[in-house]
N, C-alpha and C positions, 0 to 999 in steps of 0.2 A: 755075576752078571755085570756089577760095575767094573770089576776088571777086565771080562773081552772089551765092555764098550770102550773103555780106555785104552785098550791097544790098539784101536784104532789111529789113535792119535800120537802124534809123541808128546812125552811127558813136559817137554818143555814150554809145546802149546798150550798143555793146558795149562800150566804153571801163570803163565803169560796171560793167558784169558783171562783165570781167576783173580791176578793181581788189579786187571785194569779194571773188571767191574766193580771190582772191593772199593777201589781206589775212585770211583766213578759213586758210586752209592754214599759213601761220607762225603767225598767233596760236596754232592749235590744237596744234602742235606745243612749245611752249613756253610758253604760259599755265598757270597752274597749273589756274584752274577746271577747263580741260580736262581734265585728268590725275583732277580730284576729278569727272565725270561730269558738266561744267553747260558742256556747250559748248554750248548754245542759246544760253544768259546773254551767252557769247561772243562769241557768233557776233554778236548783236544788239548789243554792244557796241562791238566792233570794227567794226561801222558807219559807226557814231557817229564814230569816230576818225577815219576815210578820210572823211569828209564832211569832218569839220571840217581836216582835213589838206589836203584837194582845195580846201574852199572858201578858205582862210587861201596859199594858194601863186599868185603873181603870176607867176611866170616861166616857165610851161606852160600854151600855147594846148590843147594837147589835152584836158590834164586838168581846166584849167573848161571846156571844151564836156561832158566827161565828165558834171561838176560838177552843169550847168546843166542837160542831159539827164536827168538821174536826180531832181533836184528838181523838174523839170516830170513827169516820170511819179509821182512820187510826192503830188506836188500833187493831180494829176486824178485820182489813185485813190483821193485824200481826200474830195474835193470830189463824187465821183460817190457814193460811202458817204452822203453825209451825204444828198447830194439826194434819195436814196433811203428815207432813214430820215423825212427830212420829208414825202415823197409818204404814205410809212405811216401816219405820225401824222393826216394830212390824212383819209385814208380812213376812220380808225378814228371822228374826229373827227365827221366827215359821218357814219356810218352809225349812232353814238350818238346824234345829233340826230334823226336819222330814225327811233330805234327805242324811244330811252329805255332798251338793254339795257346790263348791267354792262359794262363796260369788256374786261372779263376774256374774256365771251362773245363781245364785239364781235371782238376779238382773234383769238380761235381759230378765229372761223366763215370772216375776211378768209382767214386762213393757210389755213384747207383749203380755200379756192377761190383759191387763187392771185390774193389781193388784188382779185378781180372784186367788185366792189360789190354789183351787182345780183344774183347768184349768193348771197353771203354775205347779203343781205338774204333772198331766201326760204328760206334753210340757219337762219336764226335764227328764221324765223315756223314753220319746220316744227319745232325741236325745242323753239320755244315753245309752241306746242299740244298737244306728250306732255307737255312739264312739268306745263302747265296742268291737265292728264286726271287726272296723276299727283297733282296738290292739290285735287282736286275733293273729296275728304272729309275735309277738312281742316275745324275749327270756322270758321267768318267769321261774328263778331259784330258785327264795327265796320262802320263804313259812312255812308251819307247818304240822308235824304229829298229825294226831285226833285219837285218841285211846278209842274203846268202847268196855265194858266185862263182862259178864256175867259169871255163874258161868260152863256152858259147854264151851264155847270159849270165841275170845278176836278178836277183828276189826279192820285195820288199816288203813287210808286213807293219802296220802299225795296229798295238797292242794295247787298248786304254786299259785306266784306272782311274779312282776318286782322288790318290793323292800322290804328291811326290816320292813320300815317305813309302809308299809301297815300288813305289819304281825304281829305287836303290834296290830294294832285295832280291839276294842272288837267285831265290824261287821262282819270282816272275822274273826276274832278265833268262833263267834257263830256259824258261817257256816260251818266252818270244823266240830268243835263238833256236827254239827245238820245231816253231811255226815258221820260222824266216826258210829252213830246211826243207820245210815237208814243202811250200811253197814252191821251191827251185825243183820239184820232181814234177810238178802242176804241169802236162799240155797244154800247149796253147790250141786252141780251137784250127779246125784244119783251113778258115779261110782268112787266119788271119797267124801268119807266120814271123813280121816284126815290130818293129816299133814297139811303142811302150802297151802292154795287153794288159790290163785289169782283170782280177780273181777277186768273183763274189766271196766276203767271208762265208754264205751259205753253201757255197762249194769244198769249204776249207773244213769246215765243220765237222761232215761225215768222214773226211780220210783218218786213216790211222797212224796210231804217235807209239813208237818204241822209246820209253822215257826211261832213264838209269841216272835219276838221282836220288840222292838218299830219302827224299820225304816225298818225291811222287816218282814212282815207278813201275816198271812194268807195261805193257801194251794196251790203250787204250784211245779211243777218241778222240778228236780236236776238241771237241765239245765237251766231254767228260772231263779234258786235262786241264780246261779252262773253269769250269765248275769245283771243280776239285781246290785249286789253285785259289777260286772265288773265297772258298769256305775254307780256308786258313789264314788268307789275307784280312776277309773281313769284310771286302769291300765288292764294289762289286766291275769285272772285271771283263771287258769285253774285247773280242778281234774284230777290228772297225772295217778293214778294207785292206788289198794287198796289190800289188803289183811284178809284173812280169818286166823287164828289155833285154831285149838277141843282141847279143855283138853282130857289128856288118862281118861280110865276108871275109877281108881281110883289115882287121885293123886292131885295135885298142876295144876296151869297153870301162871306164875308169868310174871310180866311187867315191864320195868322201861321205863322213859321219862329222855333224859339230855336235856340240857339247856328249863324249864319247866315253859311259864308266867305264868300258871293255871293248875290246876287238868286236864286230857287227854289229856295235850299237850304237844308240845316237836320239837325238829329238831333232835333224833335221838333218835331210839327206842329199846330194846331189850326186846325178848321175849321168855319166854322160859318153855319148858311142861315136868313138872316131872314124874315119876311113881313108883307108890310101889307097889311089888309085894302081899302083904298082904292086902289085903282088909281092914283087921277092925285093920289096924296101925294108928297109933295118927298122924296128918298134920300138926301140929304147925312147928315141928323141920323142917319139908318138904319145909313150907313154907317160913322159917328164910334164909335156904339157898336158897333157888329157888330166892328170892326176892335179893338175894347179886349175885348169878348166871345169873339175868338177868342185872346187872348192871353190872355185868365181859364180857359179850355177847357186850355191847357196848362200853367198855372200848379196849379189847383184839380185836376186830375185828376178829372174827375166820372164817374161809373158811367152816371147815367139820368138823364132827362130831365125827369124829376116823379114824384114819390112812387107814383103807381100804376103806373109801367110798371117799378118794381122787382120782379126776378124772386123767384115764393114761394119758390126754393131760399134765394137770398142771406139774403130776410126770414125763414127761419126757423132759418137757420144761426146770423146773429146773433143772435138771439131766444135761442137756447139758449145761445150765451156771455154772455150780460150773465145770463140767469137764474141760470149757475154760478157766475159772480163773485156775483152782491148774495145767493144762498145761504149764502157762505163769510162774509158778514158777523154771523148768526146773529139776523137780525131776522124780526119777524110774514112772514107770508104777503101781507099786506096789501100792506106795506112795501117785499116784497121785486117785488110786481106794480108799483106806484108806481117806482121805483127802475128795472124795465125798461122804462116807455115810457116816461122819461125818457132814461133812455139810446139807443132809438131814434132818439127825436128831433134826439139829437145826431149817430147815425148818419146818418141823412136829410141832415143839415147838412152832413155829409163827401161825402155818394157822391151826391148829387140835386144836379142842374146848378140848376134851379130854387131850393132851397134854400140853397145856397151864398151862402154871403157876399162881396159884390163884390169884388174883389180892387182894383180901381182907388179906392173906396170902400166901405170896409168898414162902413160907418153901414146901407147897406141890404144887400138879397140880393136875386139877380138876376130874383127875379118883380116884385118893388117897382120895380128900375129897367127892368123892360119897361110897368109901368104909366106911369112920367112919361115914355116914350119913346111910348106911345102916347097921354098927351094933349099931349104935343108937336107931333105930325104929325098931330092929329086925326082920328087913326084907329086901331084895336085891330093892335097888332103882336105875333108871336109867333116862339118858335125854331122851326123846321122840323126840322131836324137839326141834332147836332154831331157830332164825329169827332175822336179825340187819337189821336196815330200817335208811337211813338217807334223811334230805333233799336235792335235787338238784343232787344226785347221779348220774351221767354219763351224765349229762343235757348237761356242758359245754366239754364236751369231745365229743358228738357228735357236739355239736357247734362248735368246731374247725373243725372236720371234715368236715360236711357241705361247710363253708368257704375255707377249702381246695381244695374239690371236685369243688368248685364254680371258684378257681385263675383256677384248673388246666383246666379247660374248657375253660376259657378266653385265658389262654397262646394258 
């Protein structure tokens, strides 16, 4: 009977066993650590000794097979640790690529599905999307404009976020861009066919997004691709508001992007729709300036489009600050009437697109270079529309308010 039991085993295990308990059993008897409470230290010492005793002794066949048996199980019990520990790293590695999530999360979602990838991947998109619920009232100022165009109109969507540092990555710039798109498909309502048309983001929401990039893909929601997008980033990630403008019948319809990481993107946009009255005039010259017109649009910041379609609030809001300033100087009535259309006019200067002085050449203002641009092309040319979109626009300015409305309740 000791012999089947012993075949179970190979001879060199046992060999192995017996030596270390032997070896285990005297040391602990007479080592001091033992006596001072540190027979682990011991134990794991005296190992070390019979190894190096077994392997160092030439004249026992049995005890290098002993030897030889216990370094080959020790080996493979190494070697299978490690293979293990790389398989992990591998998994984490892949599902970080696939998800862009912290390393941390990747980690913990692998561990409670028992290293299943596929498992761990929807355990991370499900506790991405409470995250994302749970940041949805969070301020997002930062962010990017997506600009899409076509040869009748141009689309514009502005896309928040918490930080800047999310507005670099190419995940959100491909969602905006894949929103700037679905946007230029948007009708415009049937009674209202141009100028600049505004798209509730709550209209944008419900359409559908065919997304083909590697970490969100496939056919899904505005809303889902934004959630989604939420609960990798982190942050919490909103579509603010979007805009539609028609090129006129026959003309130009010109775009710029400042501060630009990519082609249709931007933190501040102008836009701007030319027109010639001549149908069969050449567009090049049209487009040269249209294309420096839309980047004087975002340079100039202009209010209105010509001196009468200035609204009578603004005009007589100003009107009454420049009266209180040229009062404070303590001159005639006369003087002080003289003093305020002058200072109008330099208003006009500032806020009339028309008025404005060319940014690209500041010798004229941009009614004068629509004059030599229409006896250029031989034909009367005009702005149609313009449109300046930045990001974060009036975000933190209602946030003050907010905040304020909020102390003054409390007092």
């Amino acid at each position: 009977m000791a012999f089947h039991g012993g075949a179970k085993r190979s001879l060199g295990s046992m060999l192995c066993n017996r030596m270390l308990n032997t070896s285990y059993r005297s040391s602990t008897t007479t080592s001091p650590a033992a006596a001072n409470g540190r027979g682990f230290s011991t134990y794991v010492s005296n190992k070390r000794a019979v190894f190096s005793q077994v392997s160092e002794s030439q004249t026992s066949i049995p005890l290098r097979l002993a030897n030889t048996q216990c370094g080959s199980a020790l080996l493979l019990r190494r070697l299978s640790v490690e293979a293990s520990s790389s398989d992990q790293m591998s998994l984490i590695k892949q599902l970080r690529q696939r998800t862009s999530a912290p390393i941390k999360d990747v980690k913990a979602a692998l561990i409670d599905c028992n290293w299943e990838i596929e498992a761990a991947l929807k355990e991370l998109r499900r506790k991405g999307k409470v995250l994302a619920s749970k940041k949805s009232s969070r301020l997002a100022s930062e962010g990017l404009l997506a600009l899409a165009q076509n040869e009748s109109k141009a689309a514009i969507i502005e896309l928040n976020c918490e930080t800047d540092f999310v507005a670099r990555n190419e995940i959100f710039q491909y969602l905006a861009l894949a929103l700037a798109k679905q946007a230029l498909l948007v009708k415009p309502p049937s009674q209202q066919v141009s100028g600049v048309i505004p798209i509730a983001s709550e209209h944008l929401e419900d359409l559908k997004l065919n997304l083909e990039h590697p970490k969100i893909s496939g056919e899904t929601t505005v809303q889902n691709a934004i959630t989604e997008v939420a609960a990798i980033m982190g942050e919490n990630i909103k579509l603010r508001r979007g805009f539609v403008m028609s090129a006129a019948s026959h003309g130009v319809l010109s775009t710029y992007l400042h501060s630009s990481p990519q082609p249709g993107l931007g933190r501040i946009a102008g836009i701007l729709s030319l027109e010639v009255e001549d149908k069969n005039s050449q567009l090049d010259a049209i487009q040269r300036i249209g294309s420096e017109l839309a980047m004087h649009v975002v340079a100039a910041k202009p209010l209105f489009l010509t001196k009468e379609l200035v609204s009578s609030d603004a005009l007589e809001s100003e009107r009454e600050i420049l009266k209180s300033q040229a009062e404070s100087t303590g001159k005639s009535q006369m003087a002080i009437d003289k003093i305020v259309e002058g200072r109008l006019r330099k208003y006009y200067e500032e806020v009339v697109l028309m008025e404005q002085k060319f940014i690209v050449d500041d010798t004229v203002n941009v009614k004068t270079l629509l004059d030599k641009l229409s006896k250029e092309v031989g034909s009367p040319v005009k702005i149609e529309n313009f449109f300046r979109m930045e990001v974060g626009e009036g975000i933190q300015r209602l946030e003050a308010s907010s905040t304020s409305e909020n102390l003054a309740e409390a007092v």
